[in-house]
Backbone bond lengths (Angstrom), bond angles and torsions (degrees), N, CA, C in turn:
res aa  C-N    CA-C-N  psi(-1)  N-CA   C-N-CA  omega(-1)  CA-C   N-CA-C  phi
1 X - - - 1.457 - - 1.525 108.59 -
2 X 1.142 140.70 140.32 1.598 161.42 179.56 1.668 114.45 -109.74
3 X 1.129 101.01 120.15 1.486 115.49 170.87 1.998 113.43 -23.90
4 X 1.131 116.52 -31.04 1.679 116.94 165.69 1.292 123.69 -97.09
5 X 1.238 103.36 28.62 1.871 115.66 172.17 1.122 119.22 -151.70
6 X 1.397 112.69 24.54 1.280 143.73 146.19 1.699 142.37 -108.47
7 X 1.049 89.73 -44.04 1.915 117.64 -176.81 1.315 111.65 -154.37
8 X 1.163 124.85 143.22 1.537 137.60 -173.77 1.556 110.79 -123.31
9 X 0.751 124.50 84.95 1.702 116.57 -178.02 1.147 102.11 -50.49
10 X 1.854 105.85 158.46 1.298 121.66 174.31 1.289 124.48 -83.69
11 X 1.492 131.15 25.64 1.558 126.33 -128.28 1.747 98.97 -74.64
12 X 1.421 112.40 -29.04 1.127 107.69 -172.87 1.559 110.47 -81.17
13 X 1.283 113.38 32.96 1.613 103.13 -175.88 1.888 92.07 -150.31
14 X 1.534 106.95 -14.41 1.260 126.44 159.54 2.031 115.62 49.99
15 X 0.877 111.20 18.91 1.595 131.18 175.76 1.897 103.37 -53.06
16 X 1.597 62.83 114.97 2.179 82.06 -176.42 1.894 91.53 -78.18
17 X 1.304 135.15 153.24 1.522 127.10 143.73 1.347 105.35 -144.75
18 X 1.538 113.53 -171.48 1.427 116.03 -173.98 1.997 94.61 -150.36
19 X 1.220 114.39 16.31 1.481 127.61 167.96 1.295 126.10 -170.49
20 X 1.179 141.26 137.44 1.333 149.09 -169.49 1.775 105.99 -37.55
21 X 1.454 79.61 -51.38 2.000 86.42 -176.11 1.872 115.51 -33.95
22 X 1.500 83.08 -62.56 1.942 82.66 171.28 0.780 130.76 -45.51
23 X 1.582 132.56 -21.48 1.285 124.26 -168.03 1.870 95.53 -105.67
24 X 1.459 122.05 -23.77 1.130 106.20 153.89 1.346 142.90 -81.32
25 X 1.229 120.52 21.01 1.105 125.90 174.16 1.885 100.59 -88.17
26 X 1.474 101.97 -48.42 1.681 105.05 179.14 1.462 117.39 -85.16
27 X 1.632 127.59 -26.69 1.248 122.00 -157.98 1.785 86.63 -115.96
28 X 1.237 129.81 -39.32 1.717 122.67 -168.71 1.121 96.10 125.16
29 X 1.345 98.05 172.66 1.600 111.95 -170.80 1.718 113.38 -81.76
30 X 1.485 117.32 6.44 1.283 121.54 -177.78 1.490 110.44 -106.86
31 X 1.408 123.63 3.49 1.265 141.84 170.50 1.500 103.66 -102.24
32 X 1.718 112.11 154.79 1.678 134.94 -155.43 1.129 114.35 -172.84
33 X 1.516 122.45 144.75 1.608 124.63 -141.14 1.803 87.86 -110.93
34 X 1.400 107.53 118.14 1.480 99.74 -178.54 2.295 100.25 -133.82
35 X 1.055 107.11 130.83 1.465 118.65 -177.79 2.120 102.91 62.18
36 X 0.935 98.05 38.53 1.748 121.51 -174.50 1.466 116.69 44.19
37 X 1.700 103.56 40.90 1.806 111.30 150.06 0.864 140.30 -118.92
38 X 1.385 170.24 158.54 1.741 143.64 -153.96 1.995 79.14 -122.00
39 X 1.733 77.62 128.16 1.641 104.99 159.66 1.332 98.22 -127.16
40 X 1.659 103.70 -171.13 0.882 131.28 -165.56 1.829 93.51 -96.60
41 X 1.521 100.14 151.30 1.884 87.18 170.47 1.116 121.78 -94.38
42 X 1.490 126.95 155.67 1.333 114.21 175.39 1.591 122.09 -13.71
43 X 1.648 116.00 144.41 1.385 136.11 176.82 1.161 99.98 30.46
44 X 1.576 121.65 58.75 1.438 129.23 152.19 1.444 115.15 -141.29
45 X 1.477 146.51 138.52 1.129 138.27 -159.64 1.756 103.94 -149.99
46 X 1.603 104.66 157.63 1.413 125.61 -160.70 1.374 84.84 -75.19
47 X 1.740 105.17 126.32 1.632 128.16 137.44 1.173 106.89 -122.46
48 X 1.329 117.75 139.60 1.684 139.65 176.14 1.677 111.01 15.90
49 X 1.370 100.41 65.60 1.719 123.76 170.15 1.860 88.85 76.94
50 X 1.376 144.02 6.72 1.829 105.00 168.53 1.668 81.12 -136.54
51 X 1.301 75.05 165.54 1.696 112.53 167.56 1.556 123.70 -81.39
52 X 1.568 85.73 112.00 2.035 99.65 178.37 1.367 97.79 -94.40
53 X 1.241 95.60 160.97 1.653 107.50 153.67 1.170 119.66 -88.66
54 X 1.416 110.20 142.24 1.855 121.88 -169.14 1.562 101.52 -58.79
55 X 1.117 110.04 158.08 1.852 116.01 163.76 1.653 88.05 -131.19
56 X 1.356 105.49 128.64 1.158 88.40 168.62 1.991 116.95 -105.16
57 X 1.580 103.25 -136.61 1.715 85.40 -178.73 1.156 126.68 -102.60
58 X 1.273 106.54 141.35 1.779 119.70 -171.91 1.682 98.01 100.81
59 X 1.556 124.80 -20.56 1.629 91.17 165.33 1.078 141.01 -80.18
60 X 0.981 142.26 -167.17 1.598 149.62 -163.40 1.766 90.67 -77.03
61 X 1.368 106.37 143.81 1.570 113.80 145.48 1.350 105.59 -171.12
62 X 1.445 110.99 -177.13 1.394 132.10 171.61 1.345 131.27 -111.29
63 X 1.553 106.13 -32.77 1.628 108.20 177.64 1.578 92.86 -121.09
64 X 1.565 96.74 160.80 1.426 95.15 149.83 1.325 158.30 -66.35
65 X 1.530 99.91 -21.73 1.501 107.23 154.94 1.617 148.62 -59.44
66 X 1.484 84.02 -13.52 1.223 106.49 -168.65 1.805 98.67 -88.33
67 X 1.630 135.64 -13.18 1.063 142.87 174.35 1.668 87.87 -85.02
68 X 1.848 103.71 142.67 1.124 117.45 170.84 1.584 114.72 -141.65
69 X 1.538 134.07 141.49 1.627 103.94 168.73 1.698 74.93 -156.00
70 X 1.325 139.29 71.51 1.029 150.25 -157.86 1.399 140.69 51.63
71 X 1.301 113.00 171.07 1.600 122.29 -179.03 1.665 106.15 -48.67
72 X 1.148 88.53 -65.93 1.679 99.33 -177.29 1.627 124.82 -67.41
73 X 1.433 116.44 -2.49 1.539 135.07 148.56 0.977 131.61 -107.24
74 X 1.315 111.61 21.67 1.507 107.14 153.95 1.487 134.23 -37.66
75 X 1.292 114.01 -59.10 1.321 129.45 156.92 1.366 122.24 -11.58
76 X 1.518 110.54 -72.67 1.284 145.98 178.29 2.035 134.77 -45.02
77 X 1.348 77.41 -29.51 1.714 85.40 -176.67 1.634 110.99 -118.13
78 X 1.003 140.70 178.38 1.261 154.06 -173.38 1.426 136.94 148.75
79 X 1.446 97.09 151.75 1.929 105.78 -160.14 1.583 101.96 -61.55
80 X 1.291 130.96 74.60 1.484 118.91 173.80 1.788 106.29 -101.68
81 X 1.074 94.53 127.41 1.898 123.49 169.95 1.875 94.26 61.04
82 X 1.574 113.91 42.66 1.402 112.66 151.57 1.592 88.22 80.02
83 X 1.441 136.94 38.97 1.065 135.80 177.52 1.884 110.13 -166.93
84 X 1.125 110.88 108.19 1.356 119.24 -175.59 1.621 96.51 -63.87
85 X 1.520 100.61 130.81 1.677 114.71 -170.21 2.043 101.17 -158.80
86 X 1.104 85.52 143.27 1.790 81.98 -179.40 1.431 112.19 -76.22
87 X 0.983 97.81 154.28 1.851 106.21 -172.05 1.544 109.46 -67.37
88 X 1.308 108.83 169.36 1.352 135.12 167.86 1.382 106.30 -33.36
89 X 1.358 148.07 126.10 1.511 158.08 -149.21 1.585 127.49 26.09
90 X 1.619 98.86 49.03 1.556 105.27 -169.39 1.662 71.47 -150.26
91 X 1.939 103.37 166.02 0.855 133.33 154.23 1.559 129.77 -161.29
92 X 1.516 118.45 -179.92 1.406 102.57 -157.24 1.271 111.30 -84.02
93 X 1.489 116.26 166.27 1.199 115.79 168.95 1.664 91.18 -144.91
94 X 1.279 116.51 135.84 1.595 135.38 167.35 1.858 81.36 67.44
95 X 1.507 91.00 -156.32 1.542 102.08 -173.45 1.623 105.10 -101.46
96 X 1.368 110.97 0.03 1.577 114.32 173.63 1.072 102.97 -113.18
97 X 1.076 155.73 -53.74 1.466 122.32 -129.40 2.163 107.53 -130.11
98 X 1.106 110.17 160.79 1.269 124.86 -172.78 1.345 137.54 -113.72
99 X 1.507 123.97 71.01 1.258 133.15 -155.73 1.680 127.86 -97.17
100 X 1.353 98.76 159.90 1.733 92.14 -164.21 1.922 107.16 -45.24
101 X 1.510 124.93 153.30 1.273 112.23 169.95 1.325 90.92 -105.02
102 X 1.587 120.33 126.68 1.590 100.77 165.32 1.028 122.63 -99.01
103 X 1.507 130.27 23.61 1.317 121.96 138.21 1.566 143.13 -80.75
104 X 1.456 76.47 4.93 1.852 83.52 -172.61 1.652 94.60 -71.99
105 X 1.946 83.83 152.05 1.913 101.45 -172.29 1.358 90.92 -112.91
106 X 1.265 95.38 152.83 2.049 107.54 -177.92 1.329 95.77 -107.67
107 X 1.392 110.64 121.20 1.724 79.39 171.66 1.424 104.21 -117.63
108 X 1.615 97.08 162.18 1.484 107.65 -162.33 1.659 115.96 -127.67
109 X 1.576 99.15 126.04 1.475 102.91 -151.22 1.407 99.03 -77.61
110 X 1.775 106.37 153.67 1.218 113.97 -168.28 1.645 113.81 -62.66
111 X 1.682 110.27 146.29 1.163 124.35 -156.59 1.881 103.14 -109.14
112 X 1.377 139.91 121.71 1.095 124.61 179.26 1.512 135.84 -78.23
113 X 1.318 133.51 96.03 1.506 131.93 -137.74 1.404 81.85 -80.31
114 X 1.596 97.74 147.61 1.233 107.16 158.52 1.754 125.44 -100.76
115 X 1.379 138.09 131.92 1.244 148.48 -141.53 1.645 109.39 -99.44
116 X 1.364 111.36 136.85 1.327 101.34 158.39 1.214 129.20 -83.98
117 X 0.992 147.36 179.93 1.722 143.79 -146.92 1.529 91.56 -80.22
118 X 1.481 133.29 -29.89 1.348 135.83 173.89 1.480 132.11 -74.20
119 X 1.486 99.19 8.64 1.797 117.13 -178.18 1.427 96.66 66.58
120 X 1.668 137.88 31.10 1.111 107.07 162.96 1.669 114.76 -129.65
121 X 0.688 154.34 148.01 1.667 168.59 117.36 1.624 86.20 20.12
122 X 1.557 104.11 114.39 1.409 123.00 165.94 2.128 103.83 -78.20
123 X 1.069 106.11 165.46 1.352 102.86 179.34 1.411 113.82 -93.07
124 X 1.221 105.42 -1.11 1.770 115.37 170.03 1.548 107.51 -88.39
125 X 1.056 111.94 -44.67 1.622 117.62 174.28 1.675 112.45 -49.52
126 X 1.322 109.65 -48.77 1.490 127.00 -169.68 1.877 97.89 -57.83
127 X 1.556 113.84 -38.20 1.362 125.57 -138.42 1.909 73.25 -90.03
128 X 1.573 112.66 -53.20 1.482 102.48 -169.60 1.652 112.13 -48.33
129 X 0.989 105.67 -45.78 1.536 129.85 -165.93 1.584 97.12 -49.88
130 X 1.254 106.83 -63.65 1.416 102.04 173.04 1.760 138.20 -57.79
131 X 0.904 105.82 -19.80 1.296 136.76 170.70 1.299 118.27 -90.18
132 X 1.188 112.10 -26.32 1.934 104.67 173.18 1.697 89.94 -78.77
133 X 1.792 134.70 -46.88 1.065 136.61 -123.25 1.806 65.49 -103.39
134 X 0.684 173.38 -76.11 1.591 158.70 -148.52 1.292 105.81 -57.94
135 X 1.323 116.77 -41.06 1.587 133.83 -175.93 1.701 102.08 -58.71
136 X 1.253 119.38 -46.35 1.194 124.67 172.76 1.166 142.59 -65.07
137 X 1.999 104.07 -36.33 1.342 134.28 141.18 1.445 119.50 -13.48
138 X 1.251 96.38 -97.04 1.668 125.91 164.04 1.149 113.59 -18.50
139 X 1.791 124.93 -85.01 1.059 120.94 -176.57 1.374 143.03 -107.72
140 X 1.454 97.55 53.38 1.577 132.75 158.12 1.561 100.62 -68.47
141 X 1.192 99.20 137.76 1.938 109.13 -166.09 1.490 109.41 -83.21
């Protein structure tokens, strides 16, 4: 386990305290004042200023926020059909976390070539073609 799949510091909200209380007054009662800053406590993480508890994957949820398998997978996981599961070209690894699959296939819907007066595929056409279908590659979420 790694320090971001456990607790998330607040750094960007940067709250000095000197007891748990303070930090629940601003972060919730699932936040706790540790080396005198309010984080979140273990396996609980920042949504819109308080501290949830993690769900991790395959349990029950409702939103997506409520799925967690770190800072840096955010991306990666989400509440699909009331069950936290990693997204579309990710898969699991352990019971937390969500990693590239590199077998996943993108598929890419058919593209309509345009013809030269001879019914055949110009070599500029071929070159777009390839380039939209990388274009698509890429920025698949």
């Amino acid at each position: 386990m790694t320090v971001y799949d456990s607790c998330v510091h607040v750094a960007s909200e940067n709250i000095e305290c000197s007891k748990k209380e303070h930090c629940h007054v601003i972060l919730g009662s699932k936040s706790t004042c540790k080396n005198k800053r309010c984080v979140c406590r273990p396996f609980h993480h920042l949504h819109k200023k308080q501290c949830i508890k993690n769900r991790d994957l395959h349990d029950v949820c409702e939103h997506d926020h409520q799925c967690y398998c770190g800072q840096d997978c955010i991306d990666r996981i989400g509440c699909i059909n009331n069950t936290c599961t990693c997204r579309d070209g990710y898969k699991s690894y352990s019971i937390r976390r969500c990693i590239v699959d590199p077998f996943h296939r993108v598929e890419i819907p058919p593209v309509a070539v345009m013809q030269s007066p001879n019914n055949r595929a110009t070599k500029i056409d071929c070159i777009l073609l390839y380039i939209v279908a990388i274009l698509i590659f890429f920025n698949k979420p």
